[in-house]
N, C-alpha and C positions, 0 to 999 in steps of 0.2 A: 210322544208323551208316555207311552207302555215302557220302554228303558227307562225312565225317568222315576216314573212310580215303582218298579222293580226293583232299582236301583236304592230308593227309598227304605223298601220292604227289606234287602238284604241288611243293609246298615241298622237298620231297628232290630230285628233278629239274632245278629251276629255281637250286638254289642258288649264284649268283654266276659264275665262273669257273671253278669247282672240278670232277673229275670227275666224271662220273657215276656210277663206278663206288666211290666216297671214300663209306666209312662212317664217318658220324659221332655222335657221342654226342647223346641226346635229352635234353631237359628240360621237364617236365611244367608248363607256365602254364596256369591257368584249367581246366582240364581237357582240355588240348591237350597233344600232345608236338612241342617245336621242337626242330629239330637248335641243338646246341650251337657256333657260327661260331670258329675259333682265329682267336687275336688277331695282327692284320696281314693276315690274309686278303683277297683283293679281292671284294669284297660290289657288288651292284646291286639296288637297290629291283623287285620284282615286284608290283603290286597282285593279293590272292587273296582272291576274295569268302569269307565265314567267315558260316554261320549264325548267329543271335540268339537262337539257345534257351536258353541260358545267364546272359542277361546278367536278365531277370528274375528268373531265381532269386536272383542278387546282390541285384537290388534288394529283393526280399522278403525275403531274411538280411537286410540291412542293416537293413530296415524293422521288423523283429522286435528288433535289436539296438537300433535308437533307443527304440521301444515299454521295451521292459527297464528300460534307462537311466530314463525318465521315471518308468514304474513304481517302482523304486528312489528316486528324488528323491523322487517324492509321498509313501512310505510312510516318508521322514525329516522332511516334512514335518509328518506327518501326528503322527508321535511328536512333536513337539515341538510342536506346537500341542494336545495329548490333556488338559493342564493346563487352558491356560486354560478351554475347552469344560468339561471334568470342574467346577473349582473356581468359575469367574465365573460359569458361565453355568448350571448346578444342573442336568446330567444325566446325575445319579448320588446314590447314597444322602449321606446326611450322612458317615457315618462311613468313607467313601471319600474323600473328600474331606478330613475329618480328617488320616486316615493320608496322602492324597496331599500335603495342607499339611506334615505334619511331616519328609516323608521326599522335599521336593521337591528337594534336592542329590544322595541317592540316587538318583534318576529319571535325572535329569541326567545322572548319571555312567555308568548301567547304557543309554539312550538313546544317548548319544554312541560307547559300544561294541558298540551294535546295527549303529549307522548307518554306521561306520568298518567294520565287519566285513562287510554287506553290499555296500557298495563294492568293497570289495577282491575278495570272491568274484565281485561282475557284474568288475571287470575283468582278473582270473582266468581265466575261465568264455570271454569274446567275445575273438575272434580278431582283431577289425579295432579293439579299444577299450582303449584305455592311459591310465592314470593322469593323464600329460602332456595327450596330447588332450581328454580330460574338463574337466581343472583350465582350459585354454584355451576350451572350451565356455563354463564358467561364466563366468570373465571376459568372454566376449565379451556373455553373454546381459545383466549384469549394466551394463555399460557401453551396451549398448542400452537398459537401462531408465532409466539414471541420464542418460543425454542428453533420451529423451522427461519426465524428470520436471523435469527442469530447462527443455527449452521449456514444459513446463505451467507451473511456479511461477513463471519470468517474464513469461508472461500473466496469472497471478494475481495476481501483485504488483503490477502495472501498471493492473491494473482495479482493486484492492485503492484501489491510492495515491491515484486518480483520486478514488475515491470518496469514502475518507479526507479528501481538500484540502477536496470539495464540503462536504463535512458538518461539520467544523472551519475553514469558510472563515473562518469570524468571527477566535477561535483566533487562526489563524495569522498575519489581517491586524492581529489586538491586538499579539498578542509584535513583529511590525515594527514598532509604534507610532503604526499609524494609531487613531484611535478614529471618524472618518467612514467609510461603505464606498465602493469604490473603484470599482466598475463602480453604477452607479446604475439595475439595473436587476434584474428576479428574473424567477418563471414567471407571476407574476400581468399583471407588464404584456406581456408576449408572448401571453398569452389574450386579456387588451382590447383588442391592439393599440394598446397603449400609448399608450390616452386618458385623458386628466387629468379626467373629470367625476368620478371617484371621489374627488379629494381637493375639501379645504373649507376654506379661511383659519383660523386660530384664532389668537389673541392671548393670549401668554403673559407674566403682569406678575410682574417681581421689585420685593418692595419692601426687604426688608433680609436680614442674616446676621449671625447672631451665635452664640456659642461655639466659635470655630473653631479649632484647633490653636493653642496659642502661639507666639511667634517670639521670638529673642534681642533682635529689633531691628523698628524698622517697615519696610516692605514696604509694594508695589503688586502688588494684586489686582484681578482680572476675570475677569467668567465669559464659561463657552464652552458654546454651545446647538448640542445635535446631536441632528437629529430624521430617521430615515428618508432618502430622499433630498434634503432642503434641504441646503442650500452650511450649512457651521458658522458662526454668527453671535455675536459677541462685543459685550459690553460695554464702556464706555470703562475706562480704570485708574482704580484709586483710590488715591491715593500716600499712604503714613504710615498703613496702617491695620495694625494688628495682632491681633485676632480677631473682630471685627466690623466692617462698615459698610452704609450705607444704599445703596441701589442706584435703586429710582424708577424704573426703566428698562420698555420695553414691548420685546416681538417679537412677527413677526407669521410664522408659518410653516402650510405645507401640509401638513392631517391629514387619513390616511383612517379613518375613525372603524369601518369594518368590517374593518380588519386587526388580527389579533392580535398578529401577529408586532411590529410598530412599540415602539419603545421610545424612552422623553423621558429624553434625561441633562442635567443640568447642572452642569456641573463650576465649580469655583471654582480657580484657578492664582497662581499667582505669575508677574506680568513677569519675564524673566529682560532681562540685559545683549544677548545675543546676537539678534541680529535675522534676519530672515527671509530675509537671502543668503546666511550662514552656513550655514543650513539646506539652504539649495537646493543647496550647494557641497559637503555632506557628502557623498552619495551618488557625487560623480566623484571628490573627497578618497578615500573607500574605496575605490574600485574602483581607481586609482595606487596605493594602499599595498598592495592586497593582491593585485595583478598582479608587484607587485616583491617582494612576500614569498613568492608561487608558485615565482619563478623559483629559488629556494636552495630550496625544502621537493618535495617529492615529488607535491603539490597542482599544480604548475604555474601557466602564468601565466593561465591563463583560467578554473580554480577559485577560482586566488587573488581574480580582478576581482571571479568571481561573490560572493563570500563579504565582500569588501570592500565590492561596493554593499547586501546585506543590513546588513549592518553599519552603511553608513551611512546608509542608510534610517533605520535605527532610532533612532538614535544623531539624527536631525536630526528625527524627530517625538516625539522624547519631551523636548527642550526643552522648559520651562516645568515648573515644579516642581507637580507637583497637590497640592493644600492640600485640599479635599474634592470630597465629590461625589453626588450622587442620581440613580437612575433610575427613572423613573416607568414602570410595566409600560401597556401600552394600556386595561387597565380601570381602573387610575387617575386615564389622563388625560381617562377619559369620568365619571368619578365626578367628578371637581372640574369638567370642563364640565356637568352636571346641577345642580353645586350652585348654582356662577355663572348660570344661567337661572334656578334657582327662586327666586335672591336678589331678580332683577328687579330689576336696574340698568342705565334707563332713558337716561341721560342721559352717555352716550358722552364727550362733547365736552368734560367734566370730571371724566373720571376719573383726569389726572394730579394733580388739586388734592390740595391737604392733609388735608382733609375725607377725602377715600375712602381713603386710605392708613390703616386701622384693621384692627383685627383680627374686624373683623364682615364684610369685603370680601376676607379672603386666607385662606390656609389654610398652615397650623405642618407642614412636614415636616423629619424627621430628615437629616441628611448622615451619609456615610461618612467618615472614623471618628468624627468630633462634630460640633457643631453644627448649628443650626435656621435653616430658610428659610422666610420667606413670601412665599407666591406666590397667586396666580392664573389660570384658566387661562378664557378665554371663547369663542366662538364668533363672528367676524366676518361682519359683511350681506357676499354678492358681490358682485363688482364690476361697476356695469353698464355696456357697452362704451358 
């Protein structure tokens, strides 16, 4: 208390211009008594060192005053979460549970005037805690959280979406209207270091088609062979046909006979009028229509382009009307290579004649949504360099 009253003693003395002798009115801060300065007085700053025993205490009130606060939040918490604990999670009798089901809007109502009343009395009760300051508390806690959930969901999202493409690659390269895939490559050939001894020639015979969708009128047809990574390899057209024709044709594509995943389509189409620069011109066609329909809409002009070459992607590989179609799973196309070895058809060099073109040499499958194709599927000698 000797610092204290010295303390006193310099500040009454030292103050400003004023007399020495000028008594002035005190006011108690912190637990100090300052002279009270009248207003216009000539005043000069004195630095006066001031013990720190005090100001812990502050902190410790304070510290006790936040404790409280939290205290209170958690036990509003804690009532409102007493349901589900009680009712979902079964710890509590049945017939507690009952009555807590039946009388759960009373809860509610009788909770909400616990929780409101509690409040009020913590800031009632605390000197340094006001209603205002609290409500700004929460906002701020609340807007901290809602920024870190938001950079988590858009790392989520973005791993999410990543993965989503990978896994729907196929998907999403169909609905643009590829039906070949587009990167011609997977995780198998980055293990072999993408050596070709794993695949094997195989020779696939179409001999005819028949019961194929009706037409108003006759049409040119030709199929379209998509195997894995081989280039898609087509037929010649067959003009005036209308739901059947003969075909006679061979392909000769790379199979790996231990991959599951591979799958044999062969599609049967319609020649359409439009030709294959048409096609290639849709995509920059799109992206000028939908750069200039960016500029009036909200999209912009570089949404626009992007949506425009989607668009005409699509729009330029789905050309050619599909008439039917079959896919052969990979244990299919080793079933009908089995069969074609056990047949033991020896004699290669005439197997486009007339003679082998029977139904003893080919095998009857169904098309999407009708008609039957027979085919063939063999295994080719390698080739020696």
């Amino acid at each position: 208390m000797a610092s204290f009253a010295a303390a006193e003693k310099a500040i009454e003395s030292n103050l400003g211009h004023a007399a020495p002798e000028t008594t002035l009115p005190l006011s108690a801060q912190v637990g100090w008594n300052f002279p009270v300065i009248p207003e216009g007085a000539e005043t000069t700053i004195i630095p006066v060192a001031f013990p720190v025993d005090s100001l812990p205490k502050e902190k410790q009130a304070r510290l006790v005053q936040e404790m409280e606060i939290f205290a209170v939040l958690g036990l509003a918490l804690m009532i409102w979460m007493l349901p589900f604990f009680f009712i979902n999670r079964g710890l509590c009798c049945r017939c507690f549970q009952r009555c807590l089901s039946r009388h759960l809007s009373c809860y509610f109502c009788l909770g909400l005037l616990f929780v409101v009343s509690a409040v009020s009395f913590m800031v009632a009760k605390e000197p340094d805690v006001n209603a205002n300051d609290l409500f700004f508390k929460l906002v701020e806690v609340l807007e901290f959280f809602s920024e870190k959930l938001s950079q988590i969901l858009m790392q989520v999202t973005l791993v999410l979406g990543i993965l989503v493409a990978v896994l729907m690659r196929k998907k999403i390269v169909s609905l643009l209207g590829y039906d070949s895939q587009i990167v011609r490559a997977d995780l198998k050939d980055v293990l072999t270091l993408f050596q070709a001894q794993r695949f094997s020639p195989i020779e696939v015979t179409l001999w005819k088609v028949s019961g194929l969708p009706a037409a108003f009128s006759t049409r040119t047809l030709f199929v379209r062979m998509l195997l894995g990574y081989n280039e898609p390899q087509h037929s010649r057209p067959h003009n005036g046909r209308t739901d059947s024709m003969v075909l006679r044709e061979t392909f000769q594509l790379n199979y790996d006979p231990e991959d599951e995943t591979q799958q044999l389509s062969i599609v049967i189409k319609q020649q359409e009028l439009v030709g294959n620069a048409v096609s290639q011109l849709a995509p920059v066609a799109g992206a000028l229509v939908g750069a200039a329909g960016g500029l009036v809409t909200p999209l912009g002009p570089t949404a626009g382009a992007g949506l425009g070459v989607v668009t005409g992607v699509g729009a330029a590989n789905s050309l050619g009307v599909e008439v039917a179609r079959v896919d052969l799973s990979s244990a299919m196309v080793n079933r009908l290579r089995n069969a074609a070895r056990g047949a033991q058809v020896t004699d290669r060099s005439r197997l486009g004649t007339a003679r082998h073109f029977n139904d003893e040499n080919f095998a009857k499958v169904d098309l999407v949504p009708q008609g039957q194709l027979w085919l063939s599927i063999e295994d080719v000698a390698h080739e020696v360099p």
